[in-house]
N, C-alpha and C positions, 0 to 999 in steps of 0.2 A: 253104446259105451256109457258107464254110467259115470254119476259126479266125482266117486275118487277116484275111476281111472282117470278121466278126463284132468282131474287136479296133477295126478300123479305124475302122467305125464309133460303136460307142463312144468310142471319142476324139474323133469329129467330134463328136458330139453333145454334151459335156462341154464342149470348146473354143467351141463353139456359146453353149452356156451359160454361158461365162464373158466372152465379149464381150459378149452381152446385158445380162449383171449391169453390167460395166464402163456400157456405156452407157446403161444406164438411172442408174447412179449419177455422171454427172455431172452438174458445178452446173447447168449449162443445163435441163436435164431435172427436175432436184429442184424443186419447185411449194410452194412456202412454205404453210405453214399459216396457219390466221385469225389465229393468234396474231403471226405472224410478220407479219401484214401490215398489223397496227393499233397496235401497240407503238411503230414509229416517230411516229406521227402523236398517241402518247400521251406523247410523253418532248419535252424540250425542245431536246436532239440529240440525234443519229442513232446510230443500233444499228451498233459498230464489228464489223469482222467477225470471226470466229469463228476467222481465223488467226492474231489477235493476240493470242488467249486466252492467259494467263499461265499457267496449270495446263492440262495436253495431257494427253492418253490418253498412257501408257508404252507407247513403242517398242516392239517383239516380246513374244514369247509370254511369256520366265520374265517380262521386265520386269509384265508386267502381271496376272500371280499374284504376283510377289514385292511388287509396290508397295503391296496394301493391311494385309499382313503388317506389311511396316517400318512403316506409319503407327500400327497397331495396338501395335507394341512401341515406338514412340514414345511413344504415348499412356500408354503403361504407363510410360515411364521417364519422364516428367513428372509422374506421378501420386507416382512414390516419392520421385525427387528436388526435385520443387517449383523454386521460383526463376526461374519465366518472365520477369519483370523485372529481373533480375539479367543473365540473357542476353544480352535483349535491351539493357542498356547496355552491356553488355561487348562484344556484337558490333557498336555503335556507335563505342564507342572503339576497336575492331580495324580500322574503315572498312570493313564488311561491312553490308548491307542488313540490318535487324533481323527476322531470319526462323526463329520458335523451332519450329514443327515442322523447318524442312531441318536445323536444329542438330541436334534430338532424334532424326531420321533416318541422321545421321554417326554419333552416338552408338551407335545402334541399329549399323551396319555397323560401326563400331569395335569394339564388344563381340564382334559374330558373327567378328569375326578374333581377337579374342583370346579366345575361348573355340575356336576352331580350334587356334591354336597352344597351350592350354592340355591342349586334349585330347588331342595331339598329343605331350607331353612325359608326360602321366600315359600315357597306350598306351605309351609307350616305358619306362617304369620299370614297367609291368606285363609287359613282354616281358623285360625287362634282369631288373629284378631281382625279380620274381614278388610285386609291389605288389598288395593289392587294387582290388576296384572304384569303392571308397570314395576312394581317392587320383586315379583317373581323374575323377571327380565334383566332385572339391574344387577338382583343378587347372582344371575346365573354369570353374566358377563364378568362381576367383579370375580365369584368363583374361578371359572379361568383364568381372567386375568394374574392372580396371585399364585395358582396352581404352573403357570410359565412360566413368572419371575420369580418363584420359587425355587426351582429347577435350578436358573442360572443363578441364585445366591445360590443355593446348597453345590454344585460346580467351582464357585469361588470362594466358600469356605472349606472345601476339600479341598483342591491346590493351596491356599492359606494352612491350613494342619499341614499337607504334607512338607512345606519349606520350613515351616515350625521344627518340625520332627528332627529335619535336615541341617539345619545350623545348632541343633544340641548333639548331634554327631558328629559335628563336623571337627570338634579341635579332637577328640577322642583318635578318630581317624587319620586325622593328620597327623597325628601323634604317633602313632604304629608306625606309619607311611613313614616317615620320621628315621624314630629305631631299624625300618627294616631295609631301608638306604644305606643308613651310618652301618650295619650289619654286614654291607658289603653287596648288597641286591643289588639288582639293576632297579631300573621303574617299573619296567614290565613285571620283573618279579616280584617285585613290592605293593604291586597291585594286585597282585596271584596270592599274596599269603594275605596281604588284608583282607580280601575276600574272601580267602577260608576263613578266616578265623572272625570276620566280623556279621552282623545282620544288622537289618533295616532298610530305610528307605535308602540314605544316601550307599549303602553297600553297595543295594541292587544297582544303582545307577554304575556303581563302579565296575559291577560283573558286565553292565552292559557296553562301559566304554574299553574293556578287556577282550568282552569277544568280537569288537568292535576291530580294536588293534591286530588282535590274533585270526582275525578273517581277510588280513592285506590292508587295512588302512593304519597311516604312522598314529603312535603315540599323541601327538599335538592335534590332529584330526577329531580322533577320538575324543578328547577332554574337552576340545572348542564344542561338541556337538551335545556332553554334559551340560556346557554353560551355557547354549543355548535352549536345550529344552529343560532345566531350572527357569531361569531367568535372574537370580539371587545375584547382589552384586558381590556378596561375598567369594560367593563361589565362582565367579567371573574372575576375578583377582587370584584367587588361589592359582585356577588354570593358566591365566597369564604368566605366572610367577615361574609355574612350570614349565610350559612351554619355552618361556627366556634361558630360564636355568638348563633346560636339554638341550639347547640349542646351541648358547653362550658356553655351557661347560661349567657355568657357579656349581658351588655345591649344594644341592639338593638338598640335603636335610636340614643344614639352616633354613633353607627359604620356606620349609614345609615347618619348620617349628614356628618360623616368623610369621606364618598366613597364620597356623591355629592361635599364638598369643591375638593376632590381631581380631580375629573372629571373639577372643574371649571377652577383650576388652570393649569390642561393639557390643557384645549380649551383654555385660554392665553396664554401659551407657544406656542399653534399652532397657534395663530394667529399672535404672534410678529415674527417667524420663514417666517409665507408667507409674511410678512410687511416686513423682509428682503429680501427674494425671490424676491418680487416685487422691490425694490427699488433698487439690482443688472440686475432684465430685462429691468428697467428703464437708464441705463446708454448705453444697447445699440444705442437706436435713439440717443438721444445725446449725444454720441463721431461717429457716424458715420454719423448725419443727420445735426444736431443742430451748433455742431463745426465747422464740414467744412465749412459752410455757415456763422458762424460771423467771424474765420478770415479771410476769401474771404474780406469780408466786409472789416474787418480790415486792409488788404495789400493791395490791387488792388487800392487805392486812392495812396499810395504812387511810385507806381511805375509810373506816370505820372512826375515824379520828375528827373528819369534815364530815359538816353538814355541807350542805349545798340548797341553796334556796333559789327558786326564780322569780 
């Protein structure tokens, strides 16, 4: 036989065996286990299937060497920095799904780029300017170290923007909520129509404590469970307000016009507070930049006028 029968064949045989494999591994073909086929008839519904698993095998080769690595140096950066409930309401208030290993897994790929780029600036001041290995080392560690806390500031200025966002909607909203009570709504339908007719952050939150109530839980439930994954005092008040008012019988749309004046008159209290803020960081350049420099101005003509002898 010669070299390309001999080749030819072997690739028959191999392709052979790889359709085989294929076709024995479809679902058709795959014959459930005992386990698999009494578990349904032990549960009170049914066993969903296995592609709507929320956690999958990682896609390709690195992904699934690299993935239990990061969970591994996740697990580690949890252990040193602690705060899994802290996280988890800060990624509440960011309107992200409360999910502290993915956080601690960013972390983890946050740190491995900046200890790249750390190591990456010590090799180059060991090339440049003939640094030891000790300064390649330090720079890598600080690289990580900033590449994690990086992470969890940019985490707590995103929840920070998004309540931002949320008490500049907030009397707007209230306002509607408001008209569309006095119009004769109920609450439920008044959170039906502000939702059609409004967007943004605090909308969605209202569509979620909507389908919230309209999936079997009351009205007061729902809104406690807004105030809780905000965190906002204002917004805590407002729901209180609500709650009382649905409960007690007040009328509703005073109290919802009474929360958004009150909300207005906080957001001017905060903004005359940082007008003062700012106009004490204002005095530093000029007593230390602005001053020096005009009575320079000021004196340096007259000392043309003395002598000065020793």
């Amino acid at each position: 036989m010669s070299g390309v029968a001999r080749s030819g064949a072997i690739l028959g045989f191999l392709m052979g065996c790889g359709l085989l494999l294929i076709w024995v591994g479809l679902p058709r073909h795959r014959r459930p286990g005992l386990a698999g086929r009494v578990v349904p008839y032990l549960r009170d519904t049914p066993r969903p299937s296995r592609l709507l698993d929320i956690e999958r095998a990682p896609k390709g080769a690195l992904a699934a060497v690299t993935a239990p690595i990061v969970k591994d140096l996740g697990a580690l950066v949890e252990r040193i920095m602690g705060g899994a409930d802290s996280v988890r309401r800060r990624q509440l208030r960011a309107g992200v799904a409360a999910d502290v290993d993915r956080f601690r897994a960013e972390q983890v790929l946050w740190g491995a780029l900046g200890a790249a780029v750390g190591g990456l600036l010590g090799t180059t001041a060991l090339l440049v300017r003939d640094a030891g290995a000790v300064t390649v080392v330090m720079m890598t560690l600080i690289g990580a170290g900033v590449g994690i806390t990086g992470a969890d500031y940019i985490l707590s200025r995103r929840a920070q923007r998004r309540e931002a966002r949320m008490l500049m909607e907030f009397p707007t909203v209230a306002e509607l909520l408001a008209l569309a009570v006095a119009a004769g709504e109920g609450a439920v339908g008044a959170l039906d129509r502000v939702c059609r007719l409004s967007s943004g952050e605090l909308a969605g939150e209202l569509r979620r404590c909507l389908a919230d109530a309209r999936a079997g839980a009351n009205l007061p439930t729902a809104l406690q469970g807004l105030a809780d994954r905000t965190g906002l005092p204002s917004l805590r008040r407002f729901v209180d307000g609500v709650v009382i008012a649905v409960q007690r019988g007040t009328p509703l749309a005073e109290v919802l016009r009474a929360q958004a004046q009150d909300v207005r008159e906080e957001g001017r209290r905060g903004l005359m507070e940082a007008g003062g803020r700012k106009e004490i960081a204002m005095m530093v350049p000029v007593v230390f930049l602005i001053l020096p420099v005009t009575v320079l101005f000021a004196v340096f003509p007259g000392f043309s006028y003395f002598q000065f002898t020793l």
